[in-house]
C-alpha positions in Angstrom: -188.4 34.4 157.3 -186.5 36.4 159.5 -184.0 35.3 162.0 -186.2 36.4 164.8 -188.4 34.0 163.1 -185.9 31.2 163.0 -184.9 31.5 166.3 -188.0 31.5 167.9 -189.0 28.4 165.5 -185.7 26.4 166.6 -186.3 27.6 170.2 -190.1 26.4 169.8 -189.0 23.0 168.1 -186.5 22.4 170.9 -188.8 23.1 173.9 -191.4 21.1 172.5 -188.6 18.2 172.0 -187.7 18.6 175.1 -191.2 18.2 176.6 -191.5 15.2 175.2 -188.4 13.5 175.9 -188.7 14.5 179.7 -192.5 12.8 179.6 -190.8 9.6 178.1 -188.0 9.7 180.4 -190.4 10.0 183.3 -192.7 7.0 182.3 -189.0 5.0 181.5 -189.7 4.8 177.4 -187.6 5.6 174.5 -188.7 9.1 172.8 -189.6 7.1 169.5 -191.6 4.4 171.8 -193.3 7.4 173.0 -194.1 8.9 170.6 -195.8 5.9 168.6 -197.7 5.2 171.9 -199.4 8.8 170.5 -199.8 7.4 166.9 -202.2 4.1 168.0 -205.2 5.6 169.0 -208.2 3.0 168.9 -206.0 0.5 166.9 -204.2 0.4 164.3 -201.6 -1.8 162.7 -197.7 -2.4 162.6 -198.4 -1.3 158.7 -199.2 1.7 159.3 -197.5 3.0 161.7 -194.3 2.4 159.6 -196.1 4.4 157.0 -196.8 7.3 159.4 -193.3 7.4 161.4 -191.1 5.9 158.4 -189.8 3.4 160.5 -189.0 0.2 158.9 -191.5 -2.4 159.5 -188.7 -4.7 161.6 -188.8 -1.7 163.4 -191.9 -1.1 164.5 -192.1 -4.7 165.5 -189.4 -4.2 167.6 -190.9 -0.7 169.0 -194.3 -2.7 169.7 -192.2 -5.2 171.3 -191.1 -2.7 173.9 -194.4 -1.2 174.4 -196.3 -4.5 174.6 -193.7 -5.9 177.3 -194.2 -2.9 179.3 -197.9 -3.5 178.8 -199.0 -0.1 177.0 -200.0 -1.9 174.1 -201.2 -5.3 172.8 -201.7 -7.1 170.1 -205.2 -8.3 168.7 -207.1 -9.5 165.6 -208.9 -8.0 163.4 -212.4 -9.0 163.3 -213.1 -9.3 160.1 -209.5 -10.4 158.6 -208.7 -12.6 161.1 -205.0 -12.4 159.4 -204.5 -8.8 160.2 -203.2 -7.7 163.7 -203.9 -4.0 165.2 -202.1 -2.9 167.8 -204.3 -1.6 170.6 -203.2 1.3 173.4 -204.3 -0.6 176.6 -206.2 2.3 178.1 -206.0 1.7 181.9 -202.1 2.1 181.7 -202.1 4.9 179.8 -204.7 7.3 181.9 -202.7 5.9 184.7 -199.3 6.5 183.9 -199.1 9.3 181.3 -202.1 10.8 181.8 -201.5 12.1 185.0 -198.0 14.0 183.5 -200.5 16.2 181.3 -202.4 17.6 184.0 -200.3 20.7 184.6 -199.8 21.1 180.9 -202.9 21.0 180.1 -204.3 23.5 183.4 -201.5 26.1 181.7 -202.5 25.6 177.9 -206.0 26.0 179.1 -205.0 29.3 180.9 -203.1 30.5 177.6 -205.8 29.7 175.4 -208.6 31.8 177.6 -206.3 34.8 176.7 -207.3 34.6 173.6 -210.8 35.7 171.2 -212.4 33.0 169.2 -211.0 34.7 166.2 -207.2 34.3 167.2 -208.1 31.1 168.3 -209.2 30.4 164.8 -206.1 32.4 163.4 -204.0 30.0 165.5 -206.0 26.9 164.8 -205.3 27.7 161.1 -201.7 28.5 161.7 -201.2 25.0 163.3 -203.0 22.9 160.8 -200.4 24.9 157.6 -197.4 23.9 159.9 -198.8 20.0 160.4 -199.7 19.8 156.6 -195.5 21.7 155.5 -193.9 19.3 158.0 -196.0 15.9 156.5 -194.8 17.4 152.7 -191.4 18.4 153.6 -191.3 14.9 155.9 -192.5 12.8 152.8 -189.7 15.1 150.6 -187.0 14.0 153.1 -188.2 10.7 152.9 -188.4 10.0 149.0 -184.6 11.8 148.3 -183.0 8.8 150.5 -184.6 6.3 148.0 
């Protein structure tokens, strides 16, 4: 890679950092509460969310804390183990609070993305889904060297 490359990778990595910190900063959250708010979808559980983010599992209890007492999440059983908690986005507070914040973002990705053909976009989708599947390998590399 060149060091054009690198540069404009670092400078990438940053602004999308950065992004996301302001977004948590502006909705009062930690950038790791945040960002697990992203991970929960339709439920899931503390589990697996340490698996995902690496967190310890004392952790993530203590992240879900947070998030529950600022009810953006809540716990709830599953219904068919009726041992096994999943933690659930509450939907109403999200779309109120957050989703608002990705309206501009999302009116100028929309305006980038028209720029481009169905075959760039398909180039690009491509080029995004390598980058997600190095950073989950080199994540899980990181991750198994500290053991």
């Amino acid at each position: 890679m060149s060091s054009a490359n690198s540069s404009l990778g670092q400078q990438f990595s940053l602004a999308l950092i950065m992004f996301h910190q302001s977004l948590a900063d502006k909705v009062g959250l930690n950038l790791t509460d945040y960002k697990v708010l992203g991970i929960i979808g339709d439920g899931v559980t503390a589990g697996k969310i340490a698996e995902i983010t690496g967190l310890s599992t004392g952790m993530v209890t203590t992240v879900v804390d947070r998030l529950e007492k600022r009810h953006y999440v809540y716990r709830d059983r599953d219904a068919h183990d009726r041992r096994k908690v999943i933690i659930k986005l509450n939907a109403d507070k999200v779309s109120s609070e957050l989703a608002p914040l990705f309206q501009s973002f999302g009116e100028v990705m929309g305006k980038l993305f028209a720029k481009y053909d169905d075959e760039q976009l398909a180039l690009l989708e491509d080029f995004m889904r390598s980058c997600i599947d190095i950073f989950r390998q080199e994540t899980l590399k990181l991750r198994s060297a500290s053991d």
